[in-house]
C-alpha positions in Angstrom: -45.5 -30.5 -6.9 -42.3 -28.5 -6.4 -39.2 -31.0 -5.8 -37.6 -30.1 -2.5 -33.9 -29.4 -2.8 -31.3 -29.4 0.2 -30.8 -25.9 1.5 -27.8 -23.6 1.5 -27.5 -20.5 3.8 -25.3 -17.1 3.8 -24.2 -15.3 6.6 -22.5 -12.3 6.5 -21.8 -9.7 9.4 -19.3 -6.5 10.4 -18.5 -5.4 13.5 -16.1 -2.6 14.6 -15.6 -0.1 17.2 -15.5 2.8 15.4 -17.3 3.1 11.8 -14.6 2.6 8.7 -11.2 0.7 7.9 -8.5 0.6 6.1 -5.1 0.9 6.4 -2.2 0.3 3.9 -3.6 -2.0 1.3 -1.3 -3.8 -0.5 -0.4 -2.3 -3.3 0.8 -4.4 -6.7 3.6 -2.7 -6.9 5.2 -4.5 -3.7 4.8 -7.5 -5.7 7.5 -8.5 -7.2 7.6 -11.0 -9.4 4.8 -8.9 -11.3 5.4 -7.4 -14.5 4.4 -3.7 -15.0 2.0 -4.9 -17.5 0.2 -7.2 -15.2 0.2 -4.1 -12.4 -1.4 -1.6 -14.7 -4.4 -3.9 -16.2 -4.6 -4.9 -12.2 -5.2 -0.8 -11.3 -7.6 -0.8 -14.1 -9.7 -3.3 -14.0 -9.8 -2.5 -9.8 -10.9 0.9 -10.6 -13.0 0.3 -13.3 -15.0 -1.6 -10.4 -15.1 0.6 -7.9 -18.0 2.3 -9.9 -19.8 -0.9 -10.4 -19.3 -1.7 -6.1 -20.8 1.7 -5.5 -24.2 0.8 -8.0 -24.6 -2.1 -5.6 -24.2 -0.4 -2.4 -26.2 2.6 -3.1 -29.0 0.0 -5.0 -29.0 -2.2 -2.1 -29.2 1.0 0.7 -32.1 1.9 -1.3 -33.6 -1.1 -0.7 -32.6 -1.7 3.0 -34.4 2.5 3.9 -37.2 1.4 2.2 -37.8 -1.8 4.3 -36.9 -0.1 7.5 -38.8 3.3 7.2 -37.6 5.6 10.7 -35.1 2.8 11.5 -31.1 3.1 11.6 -29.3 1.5 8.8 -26.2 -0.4 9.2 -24.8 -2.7 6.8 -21.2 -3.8 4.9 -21.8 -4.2 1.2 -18.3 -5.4 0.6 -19.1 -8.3 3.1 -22.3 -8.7 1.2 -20.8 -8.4 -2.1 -18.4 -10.6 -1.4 -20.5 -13.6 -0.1 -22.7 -13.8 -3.0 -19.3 -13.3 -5.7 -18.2 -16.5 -3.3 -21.7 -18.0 -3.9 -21.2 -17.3 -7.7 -18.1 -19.3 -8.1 -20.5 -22.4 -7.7 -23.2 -20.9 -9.8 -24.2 -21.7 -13.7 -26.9 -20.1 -16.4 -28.9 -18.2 -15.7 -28.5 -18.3 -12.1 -24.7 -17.3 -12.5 -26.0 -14.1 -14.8 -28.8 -13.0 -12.5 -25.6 -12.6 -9.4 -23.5 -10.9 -11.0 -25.4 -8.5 -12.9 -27.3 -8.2 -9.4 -24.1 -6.9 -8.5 -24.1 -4.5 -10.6 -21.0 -6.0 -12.8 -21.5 -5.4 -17.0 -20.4 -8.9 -18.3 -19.3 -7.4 -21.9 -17.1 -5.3 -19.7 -16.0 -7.4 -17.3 -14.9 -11.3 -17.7 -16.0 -13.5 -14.7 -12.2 -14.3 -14.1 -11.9 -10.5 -13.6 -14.7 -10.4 -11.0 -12.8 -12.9 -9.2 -9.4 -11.6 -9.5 -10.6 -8.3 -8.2 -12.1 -9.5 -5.0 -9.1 -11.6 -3.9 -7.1 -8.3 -4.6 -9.1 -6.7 -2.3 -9.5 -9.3 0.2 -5.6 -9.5 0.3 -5.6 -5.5 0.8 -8.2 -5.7 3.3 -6.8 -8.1 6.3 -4.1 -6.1 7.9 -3.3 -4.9 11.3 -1.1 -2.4 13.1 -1.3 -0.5 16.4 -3.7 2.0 15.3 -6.0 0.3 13.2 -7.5 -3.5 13.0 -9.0 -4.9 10.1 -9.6 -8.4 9.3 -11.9 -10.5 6.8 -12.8 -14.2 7.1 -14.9 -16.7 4.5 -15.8 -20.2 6.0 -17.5 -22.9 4.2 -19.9 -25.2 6.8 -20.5 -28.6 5.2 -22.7 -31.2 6.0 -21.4 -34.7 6.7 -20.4 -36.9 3.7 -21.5 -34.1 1.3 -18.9 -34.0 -1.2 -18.2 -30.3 -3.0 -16.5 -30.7 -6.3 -12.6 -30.0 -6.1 -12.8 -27.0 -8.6 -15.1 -25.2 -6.2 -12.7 -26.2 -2.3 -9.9 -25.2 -4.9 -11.1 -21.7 -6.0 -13.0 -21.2 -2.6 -9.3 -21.0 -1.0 -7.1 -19.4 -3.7 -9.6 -17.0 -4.1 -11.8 -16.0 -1.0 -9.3 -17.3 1.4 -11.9 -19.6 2.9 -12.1 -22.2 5.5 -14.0 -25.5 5.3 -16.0 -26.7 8.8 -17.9 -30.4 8.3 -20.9 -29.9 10.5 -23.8 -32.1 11.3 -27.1 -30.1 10.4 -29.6 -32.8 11.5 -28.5 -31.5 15.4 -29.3 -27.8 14.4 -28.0 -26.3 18.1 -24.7 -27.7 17.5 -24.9 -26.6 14.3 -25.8 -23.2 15.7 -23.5 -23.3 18.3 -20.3 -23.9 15.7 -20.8 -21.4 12.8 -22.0 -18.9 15.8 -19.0 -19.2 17.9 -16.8 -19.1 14.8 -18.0 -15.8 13.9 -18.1 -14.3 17.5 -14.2 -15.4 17.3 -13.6 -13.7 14.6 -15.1 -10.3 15.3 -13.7 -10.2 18.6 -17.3 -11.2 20.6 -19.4 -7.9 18.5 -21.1 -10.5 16.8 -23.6 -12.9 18.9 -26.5 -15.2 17.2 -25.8 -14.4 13.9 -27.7 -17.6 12.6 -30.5 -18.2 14.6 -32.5 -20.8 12.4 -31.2 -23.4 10.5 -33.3 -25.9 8.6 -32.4 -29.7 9.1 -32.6 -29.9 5.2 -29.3 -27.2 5.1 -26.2 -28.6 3.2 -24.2 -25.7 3.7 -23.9 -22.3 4.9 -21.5 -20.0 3.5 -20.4 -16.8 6.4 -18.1 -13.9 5.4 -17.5 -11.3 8.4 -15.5 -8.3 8.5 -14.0 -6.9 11.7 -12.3 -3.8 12.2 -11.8 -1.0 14.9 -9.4 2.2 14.6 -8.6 5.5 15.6 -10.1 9.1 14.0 -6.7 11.0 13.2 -8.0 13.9 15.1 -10.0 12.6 18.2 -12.2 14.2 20.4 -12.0 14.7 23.6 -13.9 12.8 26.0 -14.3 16.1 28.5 -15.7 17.9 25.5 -18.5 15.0 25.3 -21.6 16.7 26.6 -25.7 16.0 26.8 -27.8 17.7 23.6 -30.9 16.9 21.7 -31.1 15.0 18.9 -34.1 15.4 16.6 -35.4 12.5 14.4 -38.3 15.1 13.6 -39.2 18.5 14.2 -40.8 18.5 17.6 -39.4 14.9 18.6 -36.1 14.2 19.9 -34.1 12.0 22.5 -31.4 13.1 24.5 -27.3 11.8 23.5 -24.1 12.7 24.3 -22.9 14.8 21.8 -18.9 14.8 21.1 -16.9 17.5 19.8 -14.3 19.5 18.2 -13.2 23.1 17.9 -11.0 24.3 15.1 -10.7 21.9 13.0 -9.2 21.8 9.2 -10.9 19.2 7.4 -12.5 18.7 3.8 -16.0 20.2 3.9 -18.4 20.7 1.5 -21.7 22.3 1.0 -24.0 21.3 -1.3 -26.7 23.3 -2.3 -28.1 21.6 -5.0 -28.9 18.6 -2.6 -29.4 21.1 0.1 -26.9 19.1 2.2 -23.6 19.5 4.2 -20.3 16.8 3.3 -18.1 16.3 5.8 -14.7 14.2 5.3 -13.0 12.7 8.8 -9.9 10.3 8.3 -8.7 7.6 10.3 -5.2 6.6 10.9 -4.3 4.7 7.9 -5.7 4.6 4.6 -9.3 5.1 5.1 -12.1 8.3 6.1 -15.6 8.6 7.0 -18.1 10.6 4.8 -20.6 12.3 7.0 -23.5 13.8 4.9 -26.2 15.9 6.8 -29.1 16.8 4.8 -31.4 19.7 5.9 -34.3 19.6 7.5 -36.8 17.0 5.8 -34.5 17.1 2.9 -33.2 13.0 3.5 -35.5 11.2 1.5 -34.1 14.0 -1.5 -31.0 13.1 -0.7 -31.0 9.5 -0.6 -32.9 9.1 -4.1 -29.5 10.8 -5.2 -27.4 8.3 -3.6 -25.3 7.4 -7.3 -22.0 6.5 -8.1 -21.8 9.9 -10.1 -23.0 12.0 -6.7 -20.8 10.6 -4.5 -17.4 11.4 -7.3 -18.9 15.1 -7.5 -18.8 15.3 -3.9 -15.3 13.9 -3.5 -13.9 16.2 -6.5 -15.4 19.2 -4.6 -14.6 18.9 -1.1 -11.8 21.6 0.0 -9.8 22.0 3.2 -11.9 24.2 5.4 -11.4 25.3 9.2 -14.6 23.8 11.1 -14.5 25.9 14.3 -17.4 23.9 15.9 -17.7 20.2 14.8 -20.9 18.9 16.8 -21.2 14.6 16.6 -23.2 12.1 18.3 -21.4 9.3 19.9 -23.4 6.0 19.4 -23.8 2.3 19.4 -26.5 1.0 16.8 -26.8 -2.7 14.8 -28.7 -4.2 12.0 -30.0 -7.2 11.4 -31.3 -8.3 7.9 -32.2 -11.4 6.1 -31.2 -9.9 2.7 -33.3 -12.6 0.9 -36.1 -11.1 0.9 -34.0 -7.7 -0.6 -32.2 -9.3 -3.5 -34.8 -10.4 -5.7 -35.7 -6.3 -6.1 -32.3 -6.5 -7.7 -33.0 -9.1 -9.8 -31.0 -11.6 -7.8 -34.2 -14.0 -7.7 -33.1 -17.7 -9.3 -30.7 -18.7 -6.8 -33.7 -19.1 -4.0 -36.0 -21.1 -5.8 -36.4 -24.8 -7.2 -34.9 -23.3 -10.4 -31.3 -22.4 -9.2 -28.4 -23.9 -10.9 -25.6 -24.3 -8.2 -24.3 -27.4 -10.0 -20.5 -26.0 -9.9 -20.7 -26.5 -5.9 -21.5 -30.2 -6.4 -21.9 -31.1 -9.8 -25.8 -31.4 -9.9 -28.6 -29.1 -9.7 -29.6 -30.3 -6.1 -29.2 -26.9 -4.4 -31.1 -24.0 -3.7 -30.2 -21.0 -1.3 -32.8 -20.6 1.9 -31.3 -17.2 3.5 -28.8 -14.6 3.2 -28.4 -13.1 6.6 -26.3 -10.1 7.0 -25.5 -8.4 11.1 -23.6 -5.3 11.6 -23.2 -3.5 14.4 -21.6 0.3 14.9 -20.2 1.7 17.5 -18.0 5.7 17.4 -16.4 6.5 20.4 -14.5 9.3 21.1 -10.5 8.4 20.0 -12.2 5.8 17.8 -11.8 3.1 19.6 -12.2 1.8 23.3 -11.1 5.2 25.1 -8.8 4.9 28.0 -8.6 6.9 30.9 -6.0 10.0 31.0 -5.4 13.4 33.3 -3.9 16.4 31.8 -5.0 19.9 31.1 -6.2 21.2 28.1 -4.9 24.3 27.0 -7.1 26.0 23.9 -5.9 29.3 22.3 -7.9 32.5 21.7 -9.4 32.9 18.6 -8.5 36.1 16.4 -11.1 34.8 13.5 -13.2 37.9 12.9 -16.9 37.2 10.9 -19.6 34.1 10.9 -18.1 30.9 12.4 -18.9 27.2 10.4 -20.6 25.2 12.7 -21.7 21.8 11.8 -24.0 20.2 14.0 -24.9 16.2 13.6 -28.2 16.7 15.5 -30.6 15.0 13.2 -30.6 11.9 10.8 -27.4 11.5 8.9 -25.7 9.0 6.5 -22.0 7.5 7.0 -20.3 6.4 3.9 -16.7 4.3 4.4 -14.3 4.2 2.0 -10.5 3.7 1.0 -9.1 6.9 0.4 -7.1 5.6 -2.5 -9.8 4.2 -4.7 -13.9 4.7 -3.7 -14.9 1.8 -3.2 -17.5 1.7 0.0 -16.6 -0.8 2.8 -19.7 0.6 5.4 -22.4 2.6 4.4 -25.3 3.6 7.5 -28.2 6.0 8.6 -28.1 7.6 11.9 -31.8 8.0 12.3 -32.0 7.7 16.1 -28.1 7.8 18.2 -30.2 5.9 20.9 -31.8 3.2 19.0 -30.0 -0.1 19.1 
């Protein structure tokens, strides 16, 4: 008979008006009581992982299309990412190998200290504001009543993921609810509602990272421009959006023939941009089983500054709502939710096991980016002299959204557009 262990939880959720963000990240050089030693292995070891955070978010997409065949796909795999590294900080054995490696890190490469190191970098980069852009990233620890958590854990849990502890009474599970839930619809500004909606009476703790962000394209559309066009999720089906868009506009473009698709770069203000990549015609599923870490740096090395003169883009709200549990274990992240986990660095015994990883996003592109506001004027567009074939790229059929920093490539949002009108 299987021993029952006391239950620990993950939730993890984005939210943003607009889909990518990043602006400024603090760079080790403003640091000054750093050596220039210390800022170069820093740089290295930060971009030696942004390949090994690209395996995992391409490896868990994979994953996340094949579950949801027809379906949009929205999900943060730095949130996710950096919920189970948190998890891993209380994690021993064979349980600690099968997380990190799950994450894609080689641990001959890469010391667990390093692992660490990078993600409080990152999460230091990551929460910053300004007028045009808002970006902020939260870890929170919910504990159940006279449970004690060893001090190396609350101590590394802090320095490291920035996280807050909450004791909370799991025997009443709608308070329960009712405290991690609220905490997390404060933190992404009321996006995210009901992010845990069960929660065993045998839970000890539930872990919750959320990321919420909103900003403005540097080039925005305007809102008169927005009109009514087909979208087609097949050949002879289709549903009706508005479609936004642009005329003339320089941008880095790219057309791939080799994956028979069209890559389209659109920065926000401040240091992030949105990949658009539109496959042809029944070409997606091609596509997709090309999604590597290598594809996306060819892509990147080869897009060029071209004059769009008709840039076509559905505007859209769509969410997703996984319990990544039952996604992990096809990337070998399998130990940790069963009677075999080893989470004795949380508490000091082997009395836990994890019961769900629940991850919410939701998406929304507007015109400017963010919430438009309301504004008369006149728009005054010049004659074109170009003589020859105009480029015209139309988003009128399923597309994929990567989100990156623009100064190293590692992705904060990846999606699929399959239907604009789908929630």
């Amino acid at each position: 008979m299987e021993r029952m262990l006391p239950l620990l939880a993950l939730g993890l959720l984005v939210a943003g008006f607009c889909p990518a963000v990043l602006c400024h990240p603090k760079s080790t050089l403003d640091e000054k009581n750093s050596t220039q030693e210390e800022q170069d292995q820093g740089t290295h070891v930060d971009f030696r992982l942004a390949s090994t955070h690209m395996d995992f978010a391409f490896s868990l997409y994979k994953q996340l299309a094949l579950n949801t065949p027809g379906k949009n796909v929205i999900f943060s795999p730095l949130s996710i990412s950096t919920a189970l590294a948190f998890l891993s900080l209380g994690a021993r054995n064979s349980t600690l190998t099968e997380l990190l490696q799950g994450l894609k890190f080689n641990l001959t490469e890469t010391s667990e200290a390093e692992i660490h190191q990078s993600f409080q970098h990152l999460l230091s980069a990551l929460n910053q504001s300004s007028d045009d852009l808002h970006l902020h990233m939260g870890n929170a620890m919910f504990i159940k009543e006279q449970f004690n958590l060893l001090d190396r854990f609350m101590e590394d849990a802090k320095s490291l993921y920035g996280a807050k502890g909450f004791v909370t009474d799991f025997q009443d599970s709608e308070a329960a609810k009712k405290l991690i839930n609220g905490y997390v619809e404060k933190g992404t500004q009321g996006k995210i509602r009901d992010l845990i909606k069960d929660l065993d009476k045998q839970t000890i703790m539930v872990l919750v990272n959320y990321i919420f962000f909103k900003a403005k394209w540097k080039t925005p559309f305007d809102p008169r421009d927005t009109f009514e066009s087909r979208f087609y999720f097949s050949k002879r089906n289709w549903v009706k959006v508005l479609m936004m868009s642009l005329e003339d506009l320089a941008t880095p473009y790219l057309r791939d023939e080799e994956l028979s698709c069209t890559v389209l770069e659109l920065p926000y203000t401040g240091n992030a941009s949105a990949l658009f990549i539109l496959p042809d015609r029944d070409k997606m599923e091609e596509v997709e089983a090309m999604l590597l870490p290598e594809t996306l740096k060819r892509w990147r090395d080869s897009l060029k500054i071209r004059r769009i003169d008709e840039l076509y883009l559905p505007k859209f709200s769509i969410s997703g709502d996984y319990n990544v549990e039952h996604i992990l274990p096809q990337l070998g992240i399998e130990e940790v939710f069963t009677n075999k986990a080893d989470l004795s660095g949380i508490t000091g015994a082997r009395n836990l096991q994890v019961s769900q990883v629940v991850h919410k996003a939701v998406l929304d592109v507007f015109e400017e980016g963010t919430e438009a506001s309301a504004a008369t004027g006149i728009k005054i567009i010049p004659l074109s002299a170009k003589v020859g074939p105009k480029t015209v790229v139309r988003f009128n059929m399923p597309f994929l959204v990567i989100i990156a920093r623009t100064d190293t490539p590692s992705i904060l949002f990846m999606s699929k557009v399959t239907n604009p009108k789908q929630a």
